[in-house]
N, CA, C and O of each residue as an XYZ file, in Angstrom:
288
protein
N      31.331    -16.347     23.376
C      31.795    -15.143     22.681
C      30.699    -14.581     21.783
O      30.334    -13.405     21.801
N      30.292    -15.375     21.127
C      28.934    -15.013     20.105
C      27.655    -14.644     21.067
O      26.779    -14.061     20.428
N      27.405    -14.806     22.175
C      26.384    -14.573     22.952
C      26.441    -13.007     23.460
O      25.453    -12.303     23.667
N      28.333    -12.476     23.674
C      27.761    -11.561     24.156
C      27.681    -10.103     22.925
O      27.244     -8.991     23.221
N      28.305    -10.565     21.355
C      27.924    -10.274     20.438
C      26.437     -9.633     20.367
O      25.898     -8.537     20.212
N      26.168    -10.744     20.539
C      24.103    -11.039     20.181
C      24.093     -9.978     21.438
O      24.052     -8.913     20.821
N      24.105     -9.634     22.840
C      23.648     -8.661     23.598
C      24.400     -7.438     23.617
O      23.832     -6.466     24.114
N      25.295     -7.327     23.277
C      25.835     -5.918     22.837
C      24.888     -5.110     21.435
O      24.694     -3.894     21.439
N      24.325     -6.122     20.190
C      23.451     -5.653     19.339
C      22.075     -5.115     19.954
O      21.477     -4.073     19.688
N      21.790     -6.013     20.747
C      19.990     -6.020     21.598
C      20.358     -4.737     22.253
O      19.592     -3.796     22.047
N      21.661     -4.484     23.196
C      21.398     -3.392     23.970
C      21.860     -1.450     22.654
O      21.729     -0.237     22.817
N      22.380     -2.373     21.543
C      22.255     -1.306     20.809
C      21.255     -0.339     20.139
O      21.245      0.853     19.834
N      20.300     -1.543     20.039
C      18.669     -1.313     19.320
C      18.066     -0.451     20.351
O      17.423      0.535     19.991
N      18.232     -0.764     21.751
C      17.612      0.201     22.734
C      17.879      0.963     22.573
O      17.119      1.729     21.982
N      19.228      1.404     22.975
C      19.604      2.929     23.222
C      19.018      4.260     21.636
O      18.733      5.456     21.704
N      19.049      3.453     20.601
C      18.358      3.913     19.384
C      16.913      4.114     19.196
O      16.332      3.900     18.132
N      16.408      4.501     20.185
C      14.773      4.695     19.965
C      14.384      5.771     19.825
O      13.171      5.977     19.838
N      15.473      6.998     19.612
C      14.664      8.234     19.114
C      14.679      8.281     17.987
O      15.763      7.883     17.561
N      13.507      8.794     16.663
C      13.137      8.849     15.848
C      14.483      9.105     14.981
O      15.287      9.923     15.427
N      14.742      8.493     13.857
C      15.607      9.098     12.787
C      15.322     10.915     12.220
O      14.202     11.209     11.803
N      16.242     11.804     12.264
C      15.787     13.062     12.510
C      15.605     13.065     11.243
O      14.715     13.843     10.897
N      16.440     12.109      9.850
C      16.366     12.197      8.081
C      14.410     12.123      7.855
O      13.676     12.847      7.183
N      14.082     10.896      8.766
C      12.986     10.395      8.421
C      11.710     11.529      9.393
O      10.642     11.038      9.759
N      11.986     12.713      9.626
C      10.938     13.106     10.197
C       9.713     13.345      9.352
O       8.590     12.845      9.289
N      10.430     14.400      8.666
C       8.606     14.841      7.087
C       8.160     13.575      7.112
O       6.967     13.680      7.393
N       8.477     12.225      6.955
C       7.774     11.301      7.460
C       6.506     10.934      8.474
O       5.371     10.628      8.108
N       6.901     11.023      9.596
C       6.522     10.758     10.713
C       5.343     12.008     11.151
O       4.347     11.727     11.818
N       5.613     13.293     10.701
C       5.017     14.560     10.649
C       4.622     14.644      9.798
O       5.465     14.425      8.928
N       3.216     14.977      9.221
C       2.513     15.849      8.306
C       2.835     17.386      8.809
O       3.079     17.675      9.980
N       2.800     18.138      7.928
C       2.710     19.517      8.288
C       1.255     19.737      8.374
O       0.477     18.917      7.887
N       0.676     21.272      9.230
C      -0.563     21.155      9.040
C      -1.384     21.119      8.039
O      -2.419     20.458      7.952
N      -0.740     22.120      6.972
C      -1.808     22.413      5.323
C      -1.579     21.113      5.107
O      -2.668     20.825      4.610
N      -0.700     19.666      5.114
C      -1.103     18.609      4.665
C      -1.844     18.126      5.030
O      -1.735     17.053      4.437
N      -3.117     17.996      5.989
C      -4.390     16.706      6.428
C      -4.477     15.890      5.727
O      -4.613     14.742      6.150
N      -4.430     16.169      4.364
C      -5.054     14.905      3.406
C      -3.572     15.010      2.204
O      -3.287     15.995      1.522
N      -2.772     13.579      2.252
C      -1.639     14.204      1.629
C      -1.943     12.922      0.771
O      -2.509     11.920      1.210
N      -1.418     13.121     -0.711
C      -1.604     12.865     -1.701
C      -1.080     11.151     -1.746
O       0.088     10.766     -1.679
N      -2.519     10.149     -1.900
C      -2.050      8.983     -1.618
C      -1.189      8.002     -2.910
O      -1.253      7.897     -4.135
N      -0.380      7.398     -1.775
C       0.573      6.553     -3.296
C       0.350      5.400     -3.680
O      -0.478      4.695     -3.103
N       0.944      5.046     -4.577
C       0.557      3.513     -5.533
C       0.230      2.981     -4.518
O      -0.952      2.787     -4.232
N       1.021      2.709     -3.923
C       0.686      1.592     -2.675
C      -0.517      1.483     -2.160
O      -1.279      0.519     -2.100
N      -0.630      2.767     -1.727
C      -2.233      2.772     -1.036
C      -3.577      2.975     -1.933
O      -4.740      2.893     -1.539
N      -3.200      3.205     -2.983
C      -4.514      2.832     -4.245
C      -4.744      1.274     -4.562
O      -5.794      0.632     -4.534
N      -3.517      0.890     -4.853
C      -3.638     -1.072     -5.092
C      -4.541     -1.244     -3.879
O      -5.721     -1.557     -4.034
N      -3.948     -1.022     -2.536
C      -4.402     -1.746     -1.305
C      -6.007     -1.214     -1.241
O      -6.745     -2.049     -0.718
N      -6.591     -0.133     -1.623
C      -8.011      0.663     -1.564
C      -8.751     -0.399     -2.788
O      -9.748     -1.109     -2.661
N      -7.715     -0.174     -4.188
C      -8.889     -1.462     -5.183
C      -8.765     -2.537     -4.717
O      -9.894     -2.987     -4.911
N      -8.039     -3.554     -4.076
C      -8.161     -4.802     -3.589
C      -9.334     -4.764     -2.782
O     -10.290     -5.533     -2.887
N      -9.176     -3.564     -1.743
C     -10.425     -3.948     -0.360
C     -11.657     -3.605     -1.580
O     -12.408     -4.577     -1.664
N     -11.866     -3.011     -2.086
C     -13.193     -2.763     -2.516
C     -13.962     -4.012     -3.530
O     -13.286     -4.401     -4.482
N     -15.297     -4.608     -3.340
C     -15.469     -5.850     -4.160
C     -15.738     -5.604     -5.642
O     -16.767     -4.957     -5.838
N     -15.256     -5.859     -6.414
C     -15.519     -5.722     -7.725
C     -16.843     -5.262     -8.489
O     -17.831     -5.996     -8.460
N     -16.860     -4.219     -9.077
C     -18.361     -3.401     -9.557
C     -18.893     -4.313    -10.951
O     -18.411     -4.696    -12.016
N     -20.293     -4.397    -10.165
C     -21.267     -5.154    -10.900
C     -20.847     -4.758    -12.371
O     -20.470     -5.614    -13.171
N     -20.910     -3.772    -12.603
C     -20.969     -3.163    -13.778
C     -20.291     -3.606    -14.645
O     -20.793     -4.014    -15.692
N     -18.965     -3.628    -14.407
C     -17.969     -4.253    -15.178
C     -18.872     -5.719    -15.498
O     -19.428     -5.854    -16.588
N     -18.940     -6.614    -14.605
C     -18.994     -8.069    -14.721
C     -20.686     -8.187    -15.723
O     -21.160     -9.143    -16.336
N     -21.207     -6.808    -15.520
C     -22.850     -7.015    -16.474
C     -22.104     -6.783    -17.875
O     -22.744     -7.337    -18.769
N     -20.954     -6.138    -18.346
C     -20.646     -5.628    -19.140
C     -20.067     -6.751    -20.501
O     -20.111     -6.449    -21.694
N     -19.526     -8.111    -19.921
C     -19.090     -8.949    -20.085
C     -19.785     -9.519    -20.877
O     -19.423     -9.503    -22.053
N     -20.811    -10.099    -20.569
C     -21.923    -11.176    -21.568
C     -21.825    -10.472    -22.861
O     -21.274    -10.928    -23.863
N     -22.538     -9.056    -22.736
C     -23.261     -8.100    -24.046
C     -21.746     -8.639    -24.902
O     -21.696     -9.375    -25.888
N     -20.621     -8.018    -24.177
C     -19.206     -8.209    -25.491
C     -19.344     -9.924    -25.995
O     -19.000    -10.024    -27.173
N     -19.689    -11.036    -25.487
C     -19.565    -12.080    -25.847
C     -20.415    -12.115    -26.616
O     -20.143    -12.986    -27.442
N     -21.454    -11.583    -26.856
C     -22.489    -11.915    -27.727
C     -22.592    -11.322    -28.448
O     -23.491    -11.538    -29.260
N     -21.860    -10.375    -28.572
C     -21.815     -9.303    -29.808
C     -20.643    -10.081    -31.107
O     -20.710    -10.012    -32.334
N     -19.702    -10.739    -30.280
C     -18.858    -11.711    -30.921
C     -19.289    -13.234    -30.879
O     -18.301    -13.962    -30.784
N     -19.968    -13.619    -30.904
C     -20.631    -15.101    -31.008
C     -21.975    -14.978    -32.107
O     -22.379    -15.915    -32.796
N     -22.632    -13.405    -32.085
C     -23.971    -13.627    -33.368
C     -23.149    -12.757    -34.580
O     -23.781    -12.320    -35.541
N     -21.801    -12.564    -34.457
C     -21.268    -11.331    -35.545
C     -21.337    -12.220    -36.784
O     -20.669    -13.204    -37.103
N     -22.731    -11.338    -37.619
C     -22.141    -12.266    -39.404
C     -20.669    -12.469    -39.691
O     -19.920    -11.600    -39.244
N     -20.146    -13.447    -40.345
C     -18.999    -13.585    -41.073
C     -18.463    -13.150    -42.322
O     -17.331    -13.495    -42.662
């Protein structure tokens, strides 16, 4: 009984393969969008890939030592 459950769902998922019509602006950019305004998501995922700038990490020592020779 539960088996043909389980293939009545499987053959439901098929017949459902045209696009959700709610979710189209999704799936479609319009044309004036080419470059559409990226979200949190995809900024975290852009600073992760990128390796961490020297700069910052040269920046580090100078502050320690500015607090390690500070008169008291």
């Amino acid at each position: 009984m539960h088996s043909n459950l389980l293939d009545l769902k499987d053959n439901s998922r098929k017949i459902r393969m045209k696009p959700d019509p709610r979710k189209r602006h999704l799936l479609k950019l319009k044309p004036h969008q080419k470059n559409p305004k990226p979200t949190i998501a995809d900024r975290v995922k852009k600073k992760l890939d990128e390796p961490p700038s020297k700069k910052k990490q040269h920046s580090l020592p100078s502050y320690n030592n500015s607090i390690r020779f500070k008169k008291i």
